[in-house]
C-alpha positions as CSV (number, residue, x, y, z in Angstrom):
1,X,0.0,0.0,0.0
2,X,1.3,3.7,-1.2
3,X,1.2,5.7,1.5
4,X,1.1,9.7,1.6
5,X,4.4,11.7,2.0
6,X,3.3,15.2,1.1
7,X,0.1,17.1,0.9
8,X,-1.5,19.5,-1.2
9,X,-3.0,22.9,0.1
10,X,-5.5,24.3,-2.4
11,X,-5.8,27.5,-0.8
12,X,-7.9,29.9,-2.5
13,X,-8.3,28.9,-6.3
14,X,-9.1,30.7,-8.8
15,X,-7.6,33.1,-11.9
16,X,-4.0,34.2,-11.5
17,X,-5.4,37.9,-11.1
18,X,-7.2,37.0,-8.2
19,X,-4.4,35.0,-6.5
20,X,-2.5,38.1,-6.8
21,X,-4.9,40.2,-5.0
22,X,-5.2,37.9,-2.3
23,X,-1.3,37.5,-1.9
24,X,-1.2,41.5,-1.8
25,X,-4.0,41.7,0.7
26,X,-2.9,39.0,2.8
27,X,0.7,40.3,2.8
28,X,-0.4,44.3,4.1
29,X,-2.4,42.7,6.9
30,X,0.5,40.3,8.0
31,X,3.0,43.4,7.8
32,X,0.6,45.6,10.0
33,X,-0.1,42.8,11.9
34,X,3.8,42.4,12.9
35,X,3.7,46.4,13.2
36,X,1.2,47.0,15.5
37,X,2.0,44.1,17.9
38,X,5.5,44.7,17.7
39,X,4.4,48.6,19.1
40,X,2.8,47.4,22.4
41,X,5.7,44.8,22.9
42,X,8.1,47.9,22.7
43,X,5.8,50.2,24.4
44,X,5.4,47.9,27.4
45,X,8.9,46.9,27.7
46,X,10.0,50.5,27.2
47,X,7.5,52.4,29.0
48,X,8.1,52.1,33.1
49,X,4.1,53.4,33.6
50,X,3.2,50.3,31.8
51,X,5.5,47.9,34.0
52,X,2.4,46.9,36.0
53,X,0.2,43.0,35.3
54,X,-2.1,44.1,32.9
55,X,-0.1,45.0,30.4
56,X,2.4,42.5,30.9
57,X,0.2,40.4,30.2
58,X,-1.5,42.4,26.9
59,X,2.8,42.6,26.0
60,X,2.8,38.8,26.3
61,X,-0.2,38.7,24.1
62,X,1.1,40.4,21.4
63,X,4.1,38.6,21.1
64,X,1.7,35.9,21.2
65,X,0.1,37.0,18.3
66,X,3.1,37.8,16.3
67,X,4.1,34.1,16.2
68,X,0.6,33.1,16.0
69,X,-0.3,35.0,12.9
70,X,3.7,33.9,11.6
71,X,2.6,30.0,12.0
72,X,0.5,29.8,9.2
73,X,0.3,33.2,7.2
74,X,4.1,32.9,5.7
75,X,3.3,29.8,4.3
76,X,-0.1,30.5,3.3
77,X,1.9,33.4,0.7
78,X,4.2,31.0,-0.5
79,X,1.8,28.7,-1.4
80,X,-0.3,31.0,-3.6
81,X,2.8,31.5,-5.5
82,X,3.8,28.3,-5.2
83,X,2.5,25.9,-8.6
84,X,2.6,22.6,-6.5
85,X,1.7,23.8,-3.5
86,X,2.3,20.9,-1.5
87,X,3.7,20.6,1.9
88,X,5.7,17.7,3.5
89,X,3.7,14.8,6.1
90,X,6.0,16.4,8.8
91,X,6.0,19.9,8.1
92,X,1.8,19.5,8.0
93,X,1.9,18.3,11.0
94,X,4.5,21.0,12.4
95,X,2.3,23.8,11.3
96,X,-0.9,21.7,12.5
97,X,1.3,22.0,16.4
98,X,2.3,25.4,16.3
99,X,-0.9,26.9,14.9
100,X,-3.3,25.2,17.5
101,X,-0.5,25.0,20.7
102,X,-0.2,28.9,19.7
103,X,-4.3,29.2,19.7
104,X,-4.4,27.3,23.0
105,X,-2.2,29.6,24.3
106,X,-4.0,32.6,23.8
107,X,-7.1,31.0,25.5
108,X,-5.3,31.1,27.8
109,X,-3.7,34.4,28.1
110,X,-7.5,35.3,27.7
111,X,-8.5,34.0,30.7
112,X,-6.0,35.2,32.9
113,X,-6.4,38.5,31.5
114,X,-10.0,38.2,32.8
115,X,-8.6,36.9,35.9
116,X,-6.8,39.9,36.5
117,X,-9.8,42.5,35.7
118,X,-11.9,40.5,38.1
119,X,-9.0,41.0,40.9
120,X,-8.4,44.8,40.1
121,X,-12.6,45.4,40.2
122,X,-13.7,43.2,42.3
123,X,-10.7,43.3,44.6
124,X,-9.2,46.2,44.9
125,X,-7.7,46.5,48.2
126,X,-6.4,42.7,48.0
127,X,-4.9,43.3,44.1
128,X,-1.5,44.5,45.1
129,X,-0.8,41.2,47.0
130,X,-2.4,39.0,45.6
131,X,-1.3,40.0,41.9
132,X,2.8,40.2,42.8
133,X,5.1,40.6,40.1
134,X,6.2,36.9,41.2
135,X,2.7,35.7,40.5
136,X,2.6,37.9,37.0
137,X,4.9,36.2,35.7
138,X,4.3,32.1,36.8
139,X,0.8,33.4,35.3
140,X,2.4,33.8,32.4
141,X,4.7,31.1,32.4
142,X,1.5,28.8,33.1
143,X,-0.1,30.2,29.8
144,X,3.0,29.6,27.3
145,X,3.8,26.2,28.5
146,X,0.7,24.8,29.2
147,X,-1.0,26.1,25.7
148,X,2.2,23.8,24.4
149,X,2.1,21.0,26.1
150,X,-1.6,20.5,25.4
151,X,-1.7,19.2,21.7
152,X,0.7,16.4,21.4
153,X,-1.5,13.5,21.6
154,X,-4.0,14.3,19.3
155,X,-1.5,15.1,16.6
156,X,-0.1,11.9,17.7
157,X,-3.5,10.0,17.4
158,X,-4.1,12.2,13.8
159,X,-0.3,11.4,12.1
160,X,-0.8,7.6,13.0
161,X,-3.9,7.5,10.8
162,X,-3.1,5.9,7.3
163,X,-2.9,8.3,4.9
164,X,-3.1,6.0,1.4
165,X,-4.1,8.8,-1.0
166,X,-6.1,11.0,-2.0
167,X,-3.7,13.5,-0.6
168,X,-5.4,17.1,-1.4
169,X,-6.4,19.0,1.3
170,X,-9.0,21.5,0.3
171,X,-7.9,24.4,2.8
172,X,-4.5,26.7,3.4
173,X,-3.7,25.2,6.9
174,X,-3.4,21.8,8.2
175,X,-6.7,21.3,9.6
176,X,-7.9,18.1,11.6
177,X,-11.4,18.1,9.9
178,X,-9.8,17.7,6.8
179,X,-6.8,15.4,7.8
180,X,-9.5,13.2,9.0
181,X,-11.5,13.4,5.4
182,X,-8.2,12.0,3.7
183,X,-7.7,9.1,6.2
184,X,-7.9,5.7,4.6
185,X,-10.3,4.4,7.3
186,X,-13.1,6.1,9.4
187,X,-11.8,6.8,12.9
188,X,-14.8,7.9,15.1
189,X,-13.2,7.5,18.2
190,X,-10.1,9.6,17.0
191,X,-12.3,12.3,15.9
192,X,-14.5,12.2,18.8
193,X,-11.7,12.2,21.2
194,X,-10.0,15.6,19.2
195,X,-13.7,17.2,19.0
196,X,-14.1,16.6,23.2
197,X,-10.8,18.0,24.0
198,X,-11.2,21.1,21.4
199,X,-14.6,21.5,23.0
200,X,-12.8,21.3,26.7
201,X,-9.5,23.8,25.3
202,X,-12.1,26.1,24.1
203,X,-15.1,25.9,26.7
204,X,-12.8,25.6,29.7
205,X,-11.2,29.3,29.7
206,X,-14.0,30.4,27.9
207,X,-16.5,29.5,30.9
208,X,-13.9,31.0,33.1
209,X,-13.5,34.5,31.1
210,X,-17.7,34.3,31.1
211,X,-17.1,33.5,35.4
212,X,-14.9,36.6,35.4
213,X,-16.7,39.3,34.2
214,X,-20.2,38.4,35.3
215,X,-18.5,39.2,38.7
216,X,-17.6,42.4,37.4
217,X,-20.5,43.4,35.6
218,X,-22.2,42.3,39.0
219,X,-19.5,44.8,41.1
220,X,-19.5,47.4,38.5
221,X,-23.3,47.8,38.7
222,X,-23.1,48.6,42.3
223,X,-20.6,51.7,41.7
224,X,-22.1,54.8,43.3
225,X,-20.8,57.2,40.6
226,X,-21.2,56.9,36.9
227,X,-17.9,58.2,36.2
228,X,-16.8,54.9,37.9
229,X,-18.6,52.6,36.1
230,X,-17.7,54.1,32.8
231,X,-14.3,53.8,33.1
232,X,-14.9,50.1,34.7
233,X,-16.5,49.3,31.4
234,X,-14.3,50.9,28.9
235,X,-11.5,49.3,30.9
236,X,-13.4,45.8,30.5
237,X,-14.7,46.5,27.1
238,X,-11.8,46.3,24.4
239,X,-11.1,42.9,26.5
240,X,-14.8,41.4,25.6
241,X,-14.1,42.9,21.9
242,X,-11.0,41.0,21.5
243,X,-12.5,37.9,23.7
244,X,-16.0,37.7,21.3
245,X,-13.9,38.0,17.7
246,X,-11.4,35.3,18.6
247,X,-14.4,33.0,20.3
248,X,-17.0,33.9,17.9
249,X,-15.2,32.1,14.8
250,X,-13.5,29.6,17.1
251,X,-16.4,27.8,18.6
252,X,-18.1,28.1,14.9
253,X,-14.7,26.0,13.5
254,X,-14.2,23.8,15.7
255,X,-16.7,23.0,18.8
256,X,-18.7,20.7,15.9
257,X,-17.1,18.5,13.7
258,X,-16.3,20.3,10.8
259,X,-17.9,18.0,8.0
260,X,-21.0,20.2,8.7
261,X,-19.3,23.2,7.2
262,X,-18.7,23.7,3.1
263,X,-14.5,24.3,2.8
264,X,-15.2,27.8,1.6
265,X,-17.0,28.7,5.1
266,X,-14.0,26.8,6.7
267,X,-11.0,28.8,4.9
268,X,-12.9,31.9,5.8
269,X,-13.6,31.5,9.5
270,X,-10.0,30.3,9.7
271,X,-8.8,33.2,7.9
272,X,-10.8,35.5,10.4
273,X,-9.3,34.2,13.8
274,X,-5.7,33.2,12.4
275,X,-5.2,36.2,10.0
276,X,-8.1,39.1,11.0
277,X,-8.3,39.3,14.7
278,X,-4.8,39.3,14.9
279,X,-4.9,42.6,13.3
280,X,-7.5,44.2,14.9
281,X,-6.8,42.9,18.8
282,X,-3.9,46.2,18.6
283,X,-6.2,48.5,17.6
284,X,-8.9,47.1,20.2
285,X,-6.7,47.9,23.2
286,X,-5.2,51.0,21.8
287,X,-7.4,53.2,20.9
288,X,-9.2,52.5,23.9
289,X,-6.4,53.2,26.7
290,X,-4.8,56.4,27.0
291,X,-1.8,55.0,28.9
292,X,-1.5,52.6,25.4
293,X,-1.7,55.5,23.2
294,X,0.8,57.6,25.1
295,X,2.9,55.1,25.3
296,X,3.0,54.2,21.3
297,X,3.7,57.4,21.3
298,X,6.5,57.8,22.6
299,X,8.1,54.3,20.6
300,X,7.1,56.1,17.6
301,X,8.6,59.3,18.9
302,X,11.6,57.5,19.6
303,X,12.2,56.0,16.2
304,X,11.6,59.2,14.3
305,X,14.3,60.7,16.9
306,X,16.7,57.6,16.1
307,X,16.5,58.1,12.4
């Protein structure tokens, strides 16, 4: 029996003209993508004001999205200018790791983001020691190597799968729903097993984000002045933005098996929370924090100074 070496990412077909647009278009948002997160990583790291847990924890994201958006977008671009567009059985399942141990990650970094809003509303007077710069950063060392050591066995379980041929895969990532559609034999308890843990990875921090801020719209409400509860909300608010674009799409993709969505739907919700959101999560928290906005300031300041 032959068995399948390489695959074949379709991508977005269509007439040269139209692969070009979409390499342009995809290529300005991954350059302003790199841009704007590589601002608030500078700005946080730079800026003293800004040394305090919420925003190294909104630096950490950034530079979480940076690789996130690099773990799939770079090779997306080759591939549309690429005439074989094929990628090797390891490499597949390299990207497949990094994209979703990266996506895990940020689940993560999500909730404890939460976790610290709830702590700074809810418990003001306790914050200071209970949110140490010691217990910042095993926060954030809980986030990056737990979001990593999460995905090994199902890749495992997936790779071990005989692939025999056909060996086109009708999307621009390496995707389990349609890894499992080229496998030889049905595996129903390899699927259901991938589904329940996606479902857990994605309902787990999600249900504590949700835990989080129901306590603090709950504390917020109870705020004598309005001037109070404004500024509790906008603080809150670019956080819920960033929390309903990346979970939106997420639970669409992958909290039900993905046979029940046509490949066109699939490459678009993928290209929305690994391409899109990445993008707009900067703007989110920038243009709603003045401390952010003075603080890009000053890095752009600083560059025109340096040149």
């Amino acid at each position: 029996m032959h068995f399948v070496t390489e695959f074949v990412l379709l991508g977005f077909p269509g007439e040269r003209e139209m692969q070009m647009f979409f390499f342009s278009l995809i290529l300005v948002v991954y350059l302003l993508t790199l841009l704007e997160n590589g601002a608030i990583v500078c700005a946080v790291k730079w800026d003293r004001r800004l040394h305090t847990p919420m925003y190294i924890f909104l630096g950490n994201f950034a530079f979480l999205e940076i690789w996130y958006v690099s773990s799939t977008v770079p090779n997306m671009l080759v591939n549309i200018l690429s005439d074989t567009k094929t990628i090797s059985f390891t490499g597949c399942f390299i990207q497949f790791y990094f994209f979703f141990s990266l996506g895990t990650t940020e689940c993560f970094f999500l909730s404890v983001m939460a976790y610290d809003r709830y702590l700074a509303i809810c418990c003001p007077l306790h914050y200071p020691s209970i949110m140490t710069g010691k217990f910042c950063v095993v926060l954030v060392c809980v986030c990056w190597v737990s979001g990593f050591l999460c995905y090994p066995v199902p890749i495992v379980l997936i790779s071990q799968l005989p692939f025999c041929g056909p060996n086109v895969i009708d999307h621009f990532v390496c995707d389990p729903g349609p890894l499992f559609a080229l496998a030889c034999i049905p595996a129903p308890s390899t699927e259901l097993i991938c589904y329940t843990f996606n479902s857990v990875i994605i309902f787990g921090p999600f249900l504590s984000i949700m835990g989080s801020y129901t306590l603090v719209l709950r504390t917020v409400l109870r705020f004598p002045s309005h001037a109070g509860r404004t500024k509790a909300f906008s603080t809150c608010g670019s956080h819920l933005m960033v929390v309903s674009l990346f979970y939106g799409t997420l639970m669409v993709m992958y909290v039900s098996p993905t046979s029940g969505n046509p490949a066109g739907m699939q490459k678009i919700i993928t290209l929305v929370y690994s391409a899109v959101t990445p993008l707009l999560n900067p703007l989110i928290y920038s243009l709603r924090n003045k401390d952010m906005k003075d603080a890009l300031k000053k890095v752009l300041e600083l560059r025109i100074n340096q040149n």
